[in-house]
C-alpha positions in Angstrom: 35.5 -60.1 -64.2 35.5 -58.6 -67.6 32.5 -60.4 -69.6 32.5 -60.5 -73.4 29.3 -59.2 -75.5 28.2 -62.7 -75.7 28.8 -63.9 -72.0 26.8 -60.8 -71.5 23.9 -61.8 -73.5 23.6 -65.6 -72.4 23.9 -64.0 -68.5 20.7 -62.3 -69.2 19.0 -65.3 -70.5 19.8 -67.4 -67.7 18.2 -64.6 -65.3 14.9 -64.4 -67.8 14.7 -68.0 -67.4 14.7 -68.0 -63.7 12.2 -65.4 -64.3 10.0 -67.8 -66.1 10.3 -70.2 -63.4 12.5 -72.5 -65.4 15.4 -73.7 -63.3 18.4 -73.8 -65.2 20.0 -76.2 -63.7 17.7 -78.8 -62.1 18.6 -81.3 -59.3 16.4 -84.3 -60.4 17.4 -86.6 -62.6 16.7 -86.9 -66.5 15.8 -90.5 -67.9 18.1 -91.6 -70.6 16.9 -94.9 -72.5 18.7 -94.4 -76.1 21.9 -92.9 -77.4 23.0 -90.6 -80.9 25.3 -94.0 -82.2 21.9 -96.5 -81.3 19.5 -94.4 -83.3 21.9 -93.8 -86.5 22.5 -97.1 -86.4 19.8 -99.7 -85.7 16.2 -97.2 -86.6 16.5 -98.1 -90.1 16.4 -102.1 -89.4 14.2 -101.8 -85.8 12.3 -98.5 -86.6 9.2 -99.8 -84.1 12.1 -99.8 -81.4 11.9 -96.3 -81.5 8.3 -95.2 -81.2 9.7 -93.7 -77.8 12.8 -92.1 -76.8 14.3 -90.0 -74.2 17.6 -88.8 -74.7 20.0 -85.7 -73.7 23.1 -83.9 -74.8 23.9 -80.7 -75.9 22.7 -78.1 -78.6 25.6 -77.8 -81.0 23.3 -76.1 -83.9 20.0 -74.5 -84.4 17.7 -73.7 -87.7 14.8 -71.6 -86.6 12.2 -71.8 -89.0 9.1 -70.2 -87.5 6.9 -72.9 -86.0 9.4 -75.1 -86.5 13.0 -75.3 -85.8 15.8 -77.8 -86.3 18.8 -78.5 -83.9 21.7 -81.0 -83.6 22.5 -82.2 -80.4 25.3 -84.3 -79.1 26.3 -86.6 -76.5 28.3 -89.3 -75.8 28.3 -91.1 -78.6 27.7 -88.4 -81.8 25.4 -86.0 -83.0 21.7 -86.6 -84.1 19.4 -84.0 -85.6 16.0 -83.0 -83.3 12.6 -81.4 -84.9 10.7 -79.0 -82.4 7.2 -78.2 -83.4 5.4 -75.2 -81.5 2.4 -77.0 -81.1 3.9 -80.4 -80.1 5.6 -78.8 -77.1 3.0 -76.6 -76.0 -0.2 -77.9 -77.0 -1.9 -75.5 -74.7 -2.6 -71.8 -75.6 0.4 -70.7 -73.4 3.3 -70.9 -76.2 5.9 -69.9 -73.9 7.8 -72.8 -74.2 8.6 -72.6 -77.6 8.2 -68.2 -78.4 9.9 -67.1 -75.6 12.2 -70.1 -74.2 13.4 -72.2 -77.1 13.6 -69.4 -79.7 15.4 -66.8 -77.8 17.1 -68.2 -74.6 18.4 -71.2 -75.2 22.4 -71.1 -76.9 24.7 -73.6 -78.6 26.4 -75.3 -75.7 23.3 -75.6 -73.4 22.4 -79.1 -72.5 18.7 -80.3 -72.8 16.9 -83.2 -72.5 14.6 -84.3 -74.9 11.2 -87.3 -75.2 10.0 -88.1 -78.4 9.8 -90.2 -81.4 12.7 -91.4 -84.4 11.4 -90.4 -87.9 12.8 -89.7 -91.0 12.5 -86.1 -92.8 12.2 -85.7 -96.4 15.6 -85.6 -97.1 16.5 -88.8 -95.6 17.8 -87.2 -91.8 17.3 -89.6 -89.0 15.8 -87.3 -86.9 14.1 -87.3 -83.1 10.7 -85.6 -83.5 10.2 -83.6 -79.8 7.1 -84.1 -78.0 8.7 -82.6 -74.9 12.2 -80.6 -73.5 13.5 -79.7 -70.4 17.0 -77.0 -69.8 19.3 -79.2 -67.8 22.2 -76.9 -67.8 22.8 -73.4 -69.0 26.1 -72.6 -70.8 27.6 -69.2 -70.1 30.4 -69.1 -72.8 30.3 -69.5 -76.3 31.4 -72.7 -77.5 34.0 -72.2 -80.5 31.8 -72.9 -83.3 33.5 -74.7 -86.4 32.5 -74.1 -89.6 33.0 -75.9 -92.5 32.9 -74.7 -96.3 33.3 -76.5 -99.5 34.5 -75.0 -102.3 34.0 -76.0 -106.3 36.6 -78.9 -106.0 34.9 -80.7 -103.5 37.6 -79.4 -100.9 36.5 -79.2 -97.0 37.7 -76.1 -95.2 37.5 -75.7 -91.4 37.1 -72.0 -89.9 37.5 -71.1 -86.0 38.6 -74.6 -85.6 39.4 -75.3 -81.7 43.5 -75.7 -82.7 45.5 -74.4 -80.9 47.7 -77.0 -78.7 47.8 -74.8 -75.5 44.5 -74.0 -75.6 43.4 -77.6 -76.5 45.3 -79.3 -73.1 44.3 -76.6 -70.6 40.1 -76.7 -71.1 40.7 -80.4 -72.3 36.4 -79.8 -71.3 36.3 -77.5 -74.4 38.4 -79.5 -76.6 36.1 -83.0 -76.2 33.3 -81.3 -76.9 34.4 -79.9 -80.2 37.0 -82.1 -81.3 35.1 -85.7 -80.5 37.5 -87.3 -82.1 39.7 -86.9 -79.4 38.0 -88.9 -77.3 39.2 -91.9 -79.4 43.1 -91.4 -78.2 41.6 -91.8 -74.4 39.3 -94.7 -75.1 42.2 -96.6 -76.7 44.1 -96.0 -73.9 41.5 -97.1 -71.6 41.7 -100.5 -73.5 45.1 -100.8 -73.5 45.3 -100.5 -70.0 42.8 -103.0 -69.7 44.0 -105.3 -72.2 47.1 -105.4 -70.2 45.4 -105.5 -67.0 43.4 -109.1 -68.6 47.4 -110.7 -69.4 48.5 -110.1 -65.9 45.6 -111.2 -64.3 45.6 -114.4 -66.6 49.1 -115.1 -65.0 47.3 -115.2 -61.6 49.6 -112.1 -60.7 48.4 -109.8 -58.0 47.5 -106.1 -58.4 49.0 -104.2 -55.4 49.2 -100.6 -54.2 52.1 -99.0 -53.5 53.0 -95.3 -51.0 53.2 -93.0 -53.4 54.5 -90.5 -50.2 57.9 -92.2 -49.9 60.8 -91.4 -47.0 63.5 -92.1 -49.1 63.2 -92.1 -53.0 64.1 -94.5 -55.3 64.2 -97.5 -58.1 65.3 -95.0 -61.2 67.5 -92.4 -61.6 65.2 -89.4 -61.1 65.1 -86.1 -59.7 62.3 -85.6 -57.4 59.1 -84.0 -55.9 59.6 -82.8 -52.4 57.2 -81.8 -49.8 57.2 -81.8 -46.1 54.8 -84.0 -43.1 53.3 -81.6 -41.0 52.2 -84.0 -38.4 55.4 -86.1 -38.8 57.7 -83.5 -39.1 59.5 -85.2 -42.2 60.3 -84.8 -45.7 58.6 -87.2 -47.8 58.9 -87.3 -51.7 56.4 -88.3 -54.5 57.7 -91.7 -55.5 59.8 -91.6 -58.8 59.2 -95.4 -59.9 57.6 -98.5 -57.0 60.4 -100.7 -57.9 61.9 -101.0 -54.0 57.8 -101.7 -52.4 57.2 -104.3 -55.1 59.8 -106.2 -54.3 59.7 -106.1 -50.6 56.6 -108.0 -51.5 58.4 -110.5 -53.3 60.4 -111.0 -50.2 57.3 -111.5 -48.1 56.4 -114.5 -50.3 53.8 -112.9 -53.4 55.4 -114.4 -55.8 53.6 -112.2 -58.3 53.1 -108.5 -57.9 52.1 -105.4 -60.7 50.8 -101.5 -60.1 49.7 -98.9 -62.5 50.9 -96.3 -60.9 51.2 -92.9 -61.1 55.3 -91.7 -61.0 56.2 -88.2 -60.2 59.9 -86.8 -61.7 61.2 -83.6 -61.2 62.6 -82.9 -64.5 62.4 -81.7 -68.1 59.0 -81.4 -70.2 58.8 -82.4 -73.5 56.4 -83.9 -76.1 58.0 -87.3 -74.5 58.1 -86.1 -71.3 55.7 -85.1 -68.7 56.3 -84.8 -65.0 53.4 -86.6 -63.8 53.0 -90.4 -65.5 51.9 -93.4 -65.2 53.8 -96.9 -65.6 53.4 -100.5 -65.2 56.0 -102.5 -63.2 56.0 -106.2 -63.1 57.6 -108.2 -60.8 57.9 -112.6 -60.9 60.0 -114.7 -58.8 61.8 -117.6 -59.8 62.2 -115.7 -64.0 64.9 -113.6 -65.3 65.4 -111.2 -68.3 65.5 -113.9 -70.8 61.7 -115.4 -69.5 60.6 -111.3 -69.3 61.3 -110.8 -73.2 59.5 -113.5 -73.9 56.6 -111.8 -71.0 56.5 -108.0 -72.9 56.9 -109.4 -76.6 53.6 -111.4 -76.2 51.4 -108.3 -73.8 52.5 -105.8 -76.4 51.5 -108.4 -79.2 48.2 -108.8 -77.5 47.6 -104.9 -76.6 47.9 -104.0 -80.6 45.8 -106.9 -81.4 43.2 -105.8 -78.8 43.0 -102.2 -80.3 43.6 -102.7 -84.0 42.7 -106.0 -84.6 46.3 -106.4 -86.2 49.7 -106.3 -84.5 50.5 -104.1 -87.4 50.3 -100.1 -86.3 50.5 -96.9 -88.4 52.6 -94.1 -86.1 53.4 -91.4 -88.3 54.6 -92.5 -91.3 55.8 -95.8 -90.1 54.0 -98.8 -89.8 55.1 -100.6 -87.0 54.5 -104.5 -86.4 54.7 -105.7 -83.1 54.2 -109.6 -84.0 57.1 -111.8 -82.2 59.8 -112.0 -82.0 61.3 -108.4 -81.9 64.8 -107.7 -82.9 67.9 -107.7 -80.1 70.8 -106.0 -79.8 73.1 -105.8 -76.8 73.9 -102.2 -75.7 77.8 -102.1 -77.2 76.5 -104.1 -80.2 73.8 -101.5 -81.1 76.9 -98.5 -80.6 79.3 -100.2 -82.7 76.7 -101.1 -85.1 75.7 -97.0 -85.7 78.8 -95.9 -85.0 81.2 -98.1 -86.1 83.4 -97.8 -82.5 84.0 -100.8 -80.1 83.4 -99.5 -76.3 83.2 -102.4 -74.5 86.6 -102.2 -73.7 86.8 -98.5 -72.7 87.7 -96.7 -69.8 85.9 -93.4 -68.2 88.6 -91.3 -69.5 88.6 -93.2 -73.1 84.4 -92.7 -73.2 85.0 -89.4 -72.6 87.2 -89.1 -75.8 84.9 -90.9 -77.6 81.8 -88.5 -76.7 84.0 -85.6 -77.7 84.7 -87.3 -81.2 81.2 -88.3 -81.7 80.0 -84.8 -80.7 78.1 -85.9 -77.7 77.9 -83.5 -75.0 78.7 -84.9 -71.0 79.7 -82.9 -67.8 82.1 -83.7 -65.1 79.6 -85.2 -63.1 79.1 -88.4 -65.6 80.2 -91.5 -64.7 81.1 -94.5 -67.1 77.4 -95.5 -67.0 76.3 -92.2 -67.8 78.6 -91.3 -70.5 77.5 -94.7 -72.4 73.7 -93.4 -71.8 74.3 -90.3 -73.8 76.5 -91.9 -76.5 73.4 -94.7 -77.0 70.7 -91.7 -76.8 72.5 -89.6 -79.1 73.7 -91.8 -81.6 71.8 -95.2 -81.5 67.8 -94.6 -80.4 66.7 -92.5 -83.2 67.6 -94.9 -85.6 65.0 -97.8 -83.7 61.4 -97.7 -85.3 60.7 -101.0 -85.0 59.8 -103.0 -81.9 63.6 -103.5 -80.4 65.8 -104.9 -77.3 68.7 -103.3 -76.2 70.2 -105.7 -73.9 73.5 -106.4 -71.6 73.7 -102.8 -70.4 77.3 -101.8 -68.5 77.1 -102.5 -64.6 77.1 -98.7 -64.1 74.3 -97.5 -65.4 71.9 -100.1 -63.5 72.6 -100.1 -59.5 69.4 -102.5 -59.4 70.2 -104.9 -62.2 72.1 -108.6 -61.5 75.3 -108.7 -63.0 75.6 -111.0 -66.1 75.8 -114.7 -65.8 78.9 -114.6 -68.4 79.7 -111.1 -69.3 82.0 -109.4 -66.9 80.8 -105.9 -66.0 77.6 -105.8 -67.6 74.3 -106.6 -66.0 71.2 -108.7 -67.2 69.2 -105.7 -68.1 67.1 -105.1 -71.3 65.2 -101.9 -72.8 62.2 -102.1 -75.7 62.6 -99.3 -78.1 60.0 -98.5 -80.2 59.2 -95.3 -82.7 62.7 -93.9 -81.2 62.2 -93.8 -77.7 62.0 -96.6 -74.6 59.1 -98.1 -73.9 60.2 -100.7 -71.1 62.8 -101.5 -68.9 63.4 -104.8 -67.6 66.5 -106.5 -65.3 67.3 -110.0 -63.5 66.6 -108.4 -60.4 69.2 -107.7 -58.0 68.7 -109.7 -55.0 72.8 -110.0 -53.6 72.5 -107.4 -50.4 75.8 -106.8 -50.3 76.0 -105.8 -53.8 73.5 -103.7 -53.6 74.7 -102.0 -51.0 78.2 -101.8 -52.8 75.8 -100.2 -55.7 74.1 -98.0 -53.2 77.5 -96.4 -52.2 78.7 -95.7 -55.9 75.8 -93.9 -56.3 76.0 -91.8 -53.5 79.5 -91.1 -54.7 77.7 -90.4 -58.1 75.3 -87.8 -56.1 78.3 -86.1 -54.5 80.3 -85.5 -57.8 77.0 -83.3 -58.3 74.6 -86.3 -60.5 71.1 -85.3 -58.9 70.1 -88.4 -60.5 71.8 -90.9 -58.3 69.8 -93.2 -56.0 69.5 -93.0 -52.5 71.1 -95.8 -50.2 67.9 -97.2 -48.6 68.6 -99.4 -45.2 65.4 -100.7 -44.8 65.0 -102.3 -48.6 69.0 -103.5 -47.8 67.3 -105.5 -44.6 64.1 -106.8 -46.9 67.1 -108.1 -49.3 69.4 -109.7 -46.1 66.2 -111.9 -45.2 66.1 -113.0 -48.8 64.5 -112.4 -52.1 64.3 -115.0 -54.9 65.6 -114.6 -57.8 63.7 -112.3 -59.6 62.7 -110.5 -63.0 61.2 -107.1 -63.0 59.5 -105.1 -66.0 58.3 -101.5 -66.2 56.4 -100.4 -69.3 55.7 -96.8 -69.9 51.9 -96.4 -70.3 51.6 -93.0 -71.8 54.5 -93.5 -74.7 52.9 -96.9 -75.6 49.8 -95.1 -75.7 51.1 -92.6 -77.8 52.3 -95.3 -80.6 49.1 -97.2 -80.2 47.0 -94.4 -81.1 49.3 -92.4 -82.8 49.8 -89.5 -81.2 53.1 -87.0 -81.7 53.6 -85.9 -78.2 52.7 -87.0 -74.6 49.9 -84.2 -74.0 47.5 -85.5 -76.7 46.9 -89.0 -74.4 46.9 -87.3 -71.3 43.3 -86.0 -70.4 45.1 -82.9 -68.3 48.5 -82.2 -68.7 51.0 -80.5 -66.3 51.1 -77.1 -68.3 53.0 -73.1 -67.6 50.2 -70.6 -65.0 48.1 -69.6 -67.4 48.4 -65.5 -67.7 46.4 -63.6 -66.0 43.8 -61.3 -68.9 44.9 -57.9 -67.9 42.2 -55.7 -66.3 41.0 -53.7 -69.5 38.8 -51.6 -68.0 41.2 -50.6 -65.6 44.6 -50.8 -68.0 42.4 -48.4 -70.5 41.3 -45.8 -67.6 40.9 -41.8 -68.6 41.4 -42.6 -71.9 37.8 -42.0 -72.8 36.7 -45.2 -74.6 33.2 -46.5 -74.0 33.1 -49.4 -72.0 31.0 -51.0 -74.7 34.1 -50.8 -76.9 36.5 -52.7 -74.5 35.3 -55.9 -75.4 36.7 -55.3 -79.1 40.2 -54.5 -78.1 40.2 -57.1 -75.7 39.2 -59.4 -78.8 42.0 -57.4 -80.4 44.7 -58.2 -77.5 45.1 -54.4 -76.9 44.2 -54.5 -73.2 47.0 -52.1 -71.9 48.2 -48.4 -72.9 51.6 -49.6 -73.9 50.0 -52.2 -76.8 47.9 -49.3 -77.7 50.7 -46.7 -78.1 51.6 -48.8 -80.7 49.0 -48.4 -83.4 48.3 -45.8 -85.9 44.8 -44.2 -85.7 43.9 -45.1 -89.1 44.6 -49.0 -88.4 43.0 -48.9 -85.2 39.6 -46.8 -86.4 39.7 -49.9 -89.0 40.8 -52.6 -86.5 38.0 -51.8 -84.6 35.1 -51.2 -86.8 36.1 -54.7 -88.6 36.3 -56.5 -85.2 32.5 -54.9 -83.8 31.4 -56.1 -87.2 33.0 -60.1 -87.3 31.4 -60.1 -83.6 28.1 -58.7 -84.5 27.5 -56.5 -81.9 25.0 -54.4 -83.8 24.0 -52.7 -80.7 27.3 -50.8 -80.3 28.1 -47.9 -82.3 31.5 -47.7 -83.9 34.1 -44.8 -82.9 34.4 -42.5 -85.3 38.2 -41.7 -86.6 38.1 -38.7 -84.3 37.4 -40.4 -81.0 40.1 -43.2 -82.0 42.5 -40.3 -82.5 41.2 -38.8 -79.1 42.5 -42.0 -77.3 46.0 -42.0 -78.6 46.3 -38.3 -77.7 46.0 -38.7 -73.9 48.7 -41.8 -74.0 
C-alpha cells in the first residue's frame, strides 16, 4: 500500500505511543456526562453546573503555545474550544504526558477524551479547562482541513473544502465530519419518517414486514434484481415495491397495514433516481382514492409542519406550501391543459402521431399506457411545483388500479407531484380476480412485445384475491424524494447516508508504474499528489514544468525532509521513457 508523507508520519506516532505504553485504542469505556451544544448553551446561565465535566470528540485544531496549548474538539453536537496546561495534566515531575504525547503525537482527527472544568478565557471563549486526557482512537489519515480567510470586504473564503460530490457520497465518514452540516439533511429525514410513522400509528394501522426475497416480482412496473437460492435451488428477486404482500394481509382480515421498506429496481441512476430506496405503502380497507387524497394531503401537511414549523418549504428557489387542499387535475386534463391536445379519445396508432408531433420519443414496444406516460413526463411534470394530483390515469398504464366508477377506460388512480417529479402513488385497489388476471395477461403480452417493465402474472396473489379482498385504497409515498424537498436537497445522493455509486478505481501502483526510471521513492508521493502515477502520464510533461510541478508540490506539502530533484535528474527520468 503506497502511504502518503503524512500517513507515514502519524504511523510512526501510533508505534511511539505503544511504546510509551499508551494504548491507542482502548477497550474500556469513556464516561460522557456533557455535550459541545449543552456547554455553549446553558454555562453562561448555570455556570456552577459545570464545575465538572467529562466529555469526548475529536481534535479538529490545535495552538501550541509552550506550557500551554489550545485545541477545538468536536462531537456530536459542535465544536468547543479545550485549554491544556503542562502542569495540570501532569502534576508529577514526569511531563510526558504533555512534552512528548500531546505536543508531538497526537494529530487533527484523533479522538480524545477529556475531564475538567467550563471557564471563560479572556476573550470571552467558552472553554473546557483540562485537568485530565486519555487517546481513545488514533487517526491514520489526514482529515481535509478547511480553511477559511477573510478578506478586506468582510468576504469568507473556504480553501481545501471537502467538495467534491463523488468524493463526498463514497467516505460519507469523511464528509460528516467536515461538513456537519450535513448531518442536518439526515436528521430531518429521520423526523420525517417518524412524523409519518406517529399519523399512521394514530390511525391504529399496523406496521408489518414484508419478504424482500420474492419468487415472483411485482406491484410496479420495474426491472429487477436477480439472484439465485442455493439451498432452494430457485431464482428469487429483490422485491421492486410490497404492494402484492400488503394486501394479502388485507385479505386475511388486517384491515390496516403500512411498511417502510427498502425497494430494489434495476434501472437508471440519476439525481432522482437510485437503485436502492425506500418507500412507504399504505393499505386501508373499506376507503378509496377519493378518502386517500384526503389521507396524503393531511400526513404531508403534518410532516412539513413537524420539520419547519410551517407547511410553507423553500426548495430551490421555490417556496412550496403544502397546506390543504392541493390542486387536481385528471391525467388528460393536465395534457390538454400544457399541450393544448385532447387524447382521451385516441387510439395507439393516433398517440403515436401525437408523440411524434410533440417530439416525444417511444419504441415499438409501448403500449397505449406507456405512450401516454412519456407524453405526461415529457410535456406536463415539469411544469408542477406545487403540491399536485394527477388523477383518472388510462386503464393501461395501472394493471393494479380499479377501473373508474363513471369514466370508461380509465382507472381510479392518483399521483402527487411535487418540485417536478412524483411523490406518491395511490389507486382504488383492484380487488375483481378476474380482472386482474385479464390485466395480468396484457402485461405479459406487454413483456413479450420486449417491455421489461411489464408485471409478472402471480397465481398465488390471483387465489388471495378469489377468497376475497374488500374494497380497498392503497398509497405509496417515496421517502427519499420527499426528503429531498423537505430539506432541500438537489439530487437523491445528498439524503442518502451511502449511495449505490461506480467501483471506485483502483490508485495505480506508483512505485511499480515508475520502476527503472530512477526517481527516489521519497519523491513518489509528490507525483502521486500530482496524478502522474504511470510512464504514459509522465511522457507527457516537459522537464521544465515537471522540475517546477514538483518542487511547488514538495513545498504546498511541507515535506522539508525531502530534497527536491534538480532539473537534471527530472530530465534523467524522461530520458529512459
Amino acid at each position: 500500500m503506497q502511504l502518503s508523507e503524512q500517513e507515514k508520519i502519524r504511523r510512526q506516532a501510533l508505534e511511539d505511543l505503544v511504546k510509551l505504553g499508551v494504548d491507542p485504542y482502548p477497550a474500556d469505556l469513556f464516561p460522557v456526562n456533557v455535550s459541545a451544544r449543552d456547554i455553549l448553551e446553558n454555562y453562561p446561565k448555570q455556570k456552577i453546573e459545570y464545575k465538572s465535566v467529562s466529555i469526548a470528540g475529536r481534535i479538529m485544531s490545535r495552538r501550541i503555545m509552550g506550557n500551554a496549548s489550545f485545541a477545538e474538539l468536536q462531537d456530536a453536537t459542535g465544536r468547543i474550544q479545550i485549554y491544556v496546561r503542562r502542569d495540570d495534566i501532569c502534576p508529577d515531575e514526569d511531563k510526558t504526558l504533555y512534552n512528548t504525547v500531546f505536543k508531538k503525537l497526537l494529530d487533527i482527527g484523533d479522538i480524545i477524551g477529556v475531564q475538567g472544568y467550563v471557564f471563560t478565557t479572556k476573550t470571552g471563549e467558552t472553554s473546557i479547562h483540562v485537568n485530565s486526557f486519555k487517546i481513545l482512537s488514533k487517526s491514520l489519515r489526514p482529515l481535509p482541513i478547511v480553511k477559511e480567510t477573510v478578506d478586506e470586504s468582510g468576504k469568507v473564503t473556504l480553501h481545501d473544502a471537502f467538495t467534491d460530490p463523488e468524493q463526498r457520497y463514497r467516505m460519507r465518514y469523511v464528509d460528516l465530519v467536515v461538513n456537519p452540516q450535513v448531518k442536518d439533511a439526515f436528521v430531518k429525514r429521520t423526523k420525517l419518517v417518524n412524523s409519518m410513522r406517529e399519523y399512521l400509528n394514530g390511525k391504529g394501522y399496523l406496521e408489518v414486514e414484508t419478504p424482500i426475497l420474492q419468487p415472483l416480482y411485482g406491484g410496479a412496473a420495474a426491472r429487477p434484481f436477480k439472484t439465485h437460492h442455493n439451498t432452494l435451488d430457485m431464482t428469487l428477486y429483490l422485491r421492486i415495491a410490497n404492494e402484492l404482500y400488503l394486501k394479502r394481509l388485507i385479505v386475511g382480515g388486517i384491515e390496516g397495514v403500512y411498511e417502510f421498506s427498502k425497494d430494489f429496481r434495476n434501472e437508471g441512476m440519476s439525481r432522482f433516481h437510485n437503485p436502492e430506496f425506500t418507500q412507504v405503502e399504505l393499505y386501508v380497507a373499506y376507503k378509496d382514492y377519493n378518502w386517500m387524497m384526503d389521507l396524503v394531503e393531511e400526513m404531508v401537511e403534518k410532516v412539513a409542519i413537524d420539520l419547519h414549523g410551517t407547511t410553507k418549504v423553500q426548495v430551490g428557489e421555490n417556496v412550496i406550501d403544502f397546506q390543504r387542499p392541493w390542486k387536481r387535475f385528471t391525467m388528460y386534463e393536465a395534457i390538454e391543459h400544457f399541450t393544448g391536445i385532447d387524447i382521451s379519445e385516441m387510439s395507439e396508432e393516433d398517440l403515436r402521431a401525437t408523440c411524434k408531433q410533440l417530439n416525444v420519443k417511444v419504441d415499438d414496444s409501448m403500449g397505449k399506457g406507456k405512450l401516454i406516460d412519456e407524453i405526461f413526463g415529457e410535456k406536463c411534470e415539469h411544469n408542477l411545483i406545487q403540491p399536485t394530483y394527477i388523477t383518472d390515469y388510462p386503464v393501461e398504464m395501472s394493471p393494479l388500479a380499479k377501473k373508474h366508477r363513471t369514466k370508461p377506460g380509465l382507472v381510479e388512480r392518483f399521483e402527487a407531484i411535487c418540485n417536478r417529479k412524483e411523490i406518491c402513488n395511490a389507486f382504488s385497489e383492484l380487488n375483481d380476480p378476474l380482472d386482474q388476471r385479464a390485466r395480468f395477461e396484457e402485461q405479459l403480452e406487454l413483456g413479450k412485445r420486449g417491455d421489461d417493465e411489464a408485471m409478472t402474472l402471480d397465481e398465488d396473489y390471483l387465489r388471495a384475491l378469489e377468497y376475497g379482498m374488500p374494497p380497498t385504497a392503497g398509497l405509496g409515498i417515496g421517502i427519499d424524494r420527499l426528503a429531498m424537498i423537505m430539506t432541500n436537497s438537489s439530487s437523491i445522493q445528498d439524503v442518502i447516508f451511502f449511495p449505490q455509486m461506480k467501483p471506485e478505481k483502483k490508485a495505480a501502483n506508483i512505485e511499480v508504474e515508475l520502476s527503472g526510471l530512477g526517481i527516489r521513492e521519497e519523491l513518489l508521493p509528490i507525483l502521486q499528489k500530482l496524478s502522474l502515477t504511470t510512464k504514459t502520464k509522465l511522457k507527457e510533461q516537459k522537464a521544465s514544468k515537471l522540475f517546477n510541478d514538483v518542487c511547488g508540490t514538495r513545498k504546498k506539502m511541507k515535506l522539508e525532509n525531502v530534497k527536491n530533484p534538480t532539473i537534471e535528474e527530472v530530465e534523467g527520468w524522461l530520458s529512459k521513457l
